[in-house]
C-alpha positions in Angstrom: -17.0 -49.6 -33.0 -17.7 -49.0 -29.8 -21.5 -48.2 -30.3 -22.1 -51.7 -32.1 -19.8 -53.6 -29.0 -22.7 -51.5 -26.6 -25.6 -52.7 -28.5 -24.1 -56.6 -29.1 -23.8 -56.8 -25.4 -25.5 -54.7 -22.8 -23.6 -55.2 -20.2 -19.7 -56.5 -20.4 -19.8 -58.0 -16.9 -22.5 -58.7 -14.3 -23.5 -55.2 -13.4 -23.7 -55.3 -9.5 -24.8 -52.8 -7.3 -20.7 -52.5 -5.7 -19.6 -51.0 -9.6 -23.1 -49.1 -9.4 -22.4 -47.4 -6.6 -19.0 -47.2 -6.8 -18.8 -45.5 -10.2 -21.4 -43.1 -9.1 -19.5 -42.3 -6.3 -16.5 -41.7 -8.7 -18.4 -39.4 -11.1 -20.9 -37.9 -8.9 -23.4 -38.2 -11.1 -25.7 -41.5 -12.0 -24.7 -42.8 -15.7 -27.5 -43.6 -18.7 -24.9 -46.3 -20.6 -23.4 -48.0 -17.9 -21.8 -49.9 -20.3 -19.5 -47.4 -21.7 -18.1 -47.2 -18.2 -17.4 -50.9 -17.9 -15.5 -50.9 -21.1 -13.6 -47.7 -20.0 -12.3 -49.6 -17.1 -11.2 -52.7 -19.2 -7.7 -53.0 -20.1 -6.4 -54.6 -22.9 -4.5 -57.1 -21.2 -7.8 -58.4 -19.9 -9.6 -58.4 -23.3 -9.9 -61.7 -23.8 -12.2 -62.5 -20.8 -15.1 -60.7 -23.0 -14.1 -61.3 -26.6 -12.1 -63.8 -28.9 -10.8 -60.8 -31.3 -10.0 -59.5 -28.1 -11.8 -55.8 -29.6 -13.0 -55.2 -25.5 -10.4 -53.0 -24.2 -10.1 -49.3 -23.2 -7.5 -48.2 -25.9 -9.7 -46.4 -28.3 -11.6 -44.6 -25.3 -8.6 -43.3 -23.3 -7.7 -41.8 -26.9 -10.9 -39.9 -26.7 -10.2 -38.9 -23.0 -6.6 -38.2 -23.7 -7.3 -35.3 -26.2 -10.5 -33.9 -24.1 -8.6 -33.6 -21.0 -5.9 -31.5 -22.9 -8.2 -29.6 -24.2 -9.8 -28.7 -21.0 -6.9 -28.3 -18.8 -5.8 -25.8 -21.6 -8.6 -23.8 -21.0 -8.9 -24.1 -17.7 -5.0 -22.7 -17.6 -5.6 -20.2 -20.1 -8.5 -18.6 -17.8 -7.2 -19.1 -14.8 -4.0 -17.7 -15.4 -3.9 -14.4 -17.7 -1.0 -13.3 -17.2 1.5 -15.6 -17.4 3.3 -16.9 -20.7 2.7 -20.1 -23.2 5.6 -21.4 -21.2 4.1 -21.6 -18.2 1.2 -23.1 -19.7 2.8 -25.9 -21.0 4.8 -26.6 -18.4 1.7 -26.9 -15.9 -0.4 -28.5 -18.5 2.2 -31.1 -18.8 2.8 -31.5 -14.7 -1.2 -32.3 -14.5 -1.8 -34.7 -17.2 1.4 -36.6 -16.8 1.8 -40.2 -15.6 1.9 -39.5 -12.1 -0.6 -37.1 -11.4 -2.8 -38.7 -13.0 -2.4 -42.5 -11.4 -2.0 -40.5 -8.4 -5.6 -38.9 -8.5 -7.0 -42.4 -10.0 -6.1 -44.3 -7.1 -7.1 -41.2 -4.9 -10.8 -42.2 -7.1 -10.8 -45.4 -6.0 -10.9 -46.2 -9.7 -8.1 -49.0 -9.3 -11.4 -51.0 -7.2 -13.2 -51.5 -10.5 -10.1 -51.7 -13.0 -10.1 -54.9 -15.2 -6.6 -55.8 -15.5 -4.3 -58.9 -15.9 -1.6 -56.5 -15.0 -0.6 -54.4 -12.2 0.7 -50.8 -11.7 4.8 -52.0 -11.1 4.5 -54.3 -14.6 2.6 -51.2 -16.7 3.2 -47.5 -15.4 0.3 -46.1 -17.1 -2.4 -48.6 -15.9 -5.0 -46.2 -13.7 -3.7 -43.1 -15.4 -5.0 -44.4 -18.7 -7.8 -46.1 -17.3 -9.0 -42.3 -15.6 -8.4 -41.2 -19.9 -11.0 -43.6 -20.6 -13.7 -43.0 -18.1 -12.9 -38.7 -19.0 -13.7 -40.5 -22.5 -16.8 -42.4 -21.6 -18.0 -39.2 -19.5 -18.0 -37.9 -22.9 -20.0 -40.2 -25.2 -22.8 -41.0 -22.1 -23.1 -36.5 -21.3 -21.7 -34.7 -23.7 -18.7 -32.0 -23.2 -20.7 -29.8 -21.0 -20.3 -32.6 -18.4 -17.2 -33.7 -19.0 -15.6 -30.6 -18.1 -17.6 -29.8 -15.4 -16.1 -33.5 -14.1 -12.9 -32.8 -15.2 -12.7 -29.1 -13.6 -14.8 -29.6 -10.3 -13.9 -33.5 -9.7 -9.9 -33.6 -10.9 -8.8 -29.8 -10.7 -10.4 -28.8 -7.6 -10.7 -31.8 -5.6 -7.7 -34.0 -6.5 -4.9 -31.5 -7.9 -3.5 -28.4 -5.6 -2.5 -25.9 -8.9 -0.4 -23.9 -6.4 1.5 -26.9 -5.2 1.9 -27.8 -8.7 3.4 -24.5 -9.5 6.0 -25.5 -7.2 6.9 -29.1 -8.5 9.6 -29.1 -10.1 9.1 -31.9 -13.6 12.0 -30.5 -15.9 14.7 -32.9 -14.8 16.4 -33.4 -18.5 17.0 -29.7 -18.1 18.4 -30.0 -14.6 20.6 -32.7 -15.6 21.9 -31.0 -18.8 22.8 -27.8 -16.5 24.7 -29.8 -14.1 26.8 -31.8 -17.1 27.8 -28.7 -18.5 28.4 -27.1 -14.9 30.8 -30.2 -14.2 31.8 -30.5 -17.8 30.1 -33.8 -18.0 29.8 -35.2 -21.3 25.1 -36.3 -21.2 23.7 -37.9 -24.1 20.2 -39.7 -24.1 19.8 -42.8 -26.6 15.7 -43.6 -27.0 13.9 -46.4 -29.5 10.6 -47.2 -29.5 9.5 -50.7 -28.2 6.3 -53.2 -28.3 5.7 -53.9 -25.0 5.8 -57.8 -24.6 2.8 -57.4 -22.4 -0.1 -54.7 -23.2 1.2 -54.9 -27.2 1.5 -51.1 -27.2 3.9 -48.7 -28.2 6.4 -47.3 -25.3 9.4 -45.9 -24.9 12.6 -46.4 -23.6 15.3 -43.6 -23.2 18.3 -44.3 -21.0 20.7 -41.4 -19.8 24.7 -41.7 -20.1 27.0 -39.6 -18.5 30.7 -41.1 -20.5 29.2 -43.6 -21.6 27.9 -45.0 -18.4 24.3 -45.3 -18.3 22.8 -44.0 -14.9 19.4 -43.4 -15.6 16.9 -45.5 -17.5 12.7 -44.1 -18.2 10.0 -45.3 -20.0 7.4 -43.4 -21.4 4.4 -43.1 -24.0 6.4 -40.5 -25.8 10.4 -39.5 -25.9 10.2 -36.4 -23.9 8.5 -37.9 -21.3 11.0 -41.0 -21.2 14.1 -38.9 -21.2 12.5 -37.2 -17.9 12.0 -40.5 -16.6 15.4 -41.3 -17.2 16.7 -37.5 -15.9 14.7 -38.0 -12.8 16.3 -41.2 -11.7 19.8 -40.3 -12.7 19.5 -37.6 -10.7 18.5 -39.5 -7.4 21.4 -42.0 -8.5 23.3 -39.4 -8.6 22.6 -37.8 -5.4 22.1 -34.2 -7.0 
């Protein structure tokens, strides 16, 4: 798909020498398929500026981007790290490619300058952390892996994310939460469903936190887990714990 969209059009937009020179800035490198980097920036709620099946969107590349930057960051861990357990792992793999983090080193980018959006971040949490997904994905189709993890390492790791900090950060508020209900003999329970957002037509979901019945926390999320910690993290500062 997305080869024959590259070679029906060129270009999606008027390439100008602002995104030139802006996305080389970004990469630090100068593209071959500029093209690819265009549509990574595209999101879906903007697809029908450039198509009337409205195919132009950055969906299928931040898939792509999604599952190389796990893979890398696993590595990367794994490496850097030798003696410490899977739990660790997971835990910091999770804390660098979640929502924040990465919206947080996307705007850091500059990326949200060249995003293509009818939305903004406060109506779709994901918005620059999926668009980053997609240009790690487009990285990937114009250089091949070699450069993708040298961007992903040397760009994200060591200039945009302190590990150490990280380390210290704490993410597992469900578990924080849970702890303090049976501390306080609070009876927590989590109700979650899956939802079409009205908007960007994609799949999120919504988990909201009860403590007797009384909700106190609400999360979204692109999977359960991370929308119960969504949920956790604002019933705790409702809370006040």
């Amino acid at each position: 798909m997305l080869r024959s969209i590259s070679e029906r059009k060129r270009n999606f937009y008027p390439l100008d020498k602002h995104f030139k020179r802006q996305i080389k800035e970004i990469l630090g490198f100068k593209p071959k398929r500029y093209a690819v980097y265009q549509l990574a920036l595209i999101h879906k709620s903007a697809a029908s500026r450039f198509s009337k099946q409205n195919d132009i969107h950055n969906e299928r590349l931040e898939f792509l981007g999604d599952a190389i930057l796990d893979s890398v960051i696993a590595e990367h861990l794994y490496e850097s790290y030798p003696g410490r357990d899977e739990g660790f792992l997971t835990q910091m793999r999770s804390k660098i490619v979640n929502r924040e983090t990465l919206r947080n080193v996307a705007l850091t980018m500059g990326l949200d300058k060249l995003i293509v959006s009818n939305l903004t971040s406060d109506t779709h949490i994901g918005l620059y952390g999926d668009a980053l997904e997609a240009l790690i994905g487009a990285i990937y189709l114009d250089k091949g892996y070699g450069k993708v993890k040298r961007f992903i390492t040397q760009k994200l790791l060591q200039k945009h994310i302190n590990l150490n900090k990280l380390i210290e950060t704490e993410t597992d508020f469900k578990s924080r939460i849970i702890e303090w209900g049976q501390k306080n003999r609070k009876d927590i329970n989590f109700t979650s469903q899956e939802q079409v957002s009205a908007r960007t037509k994609k799949p999120v979901f919504v988990s909201h936190l009860l403590v007797f019945d009384e909700i106190v926390g609400m999360g979204m999320g692109k999977s359960k887990k991370e929308a119960e910690q969504n949920a956790s993290k604002q019933a705790i500062q409702m809370l006040g714990l």
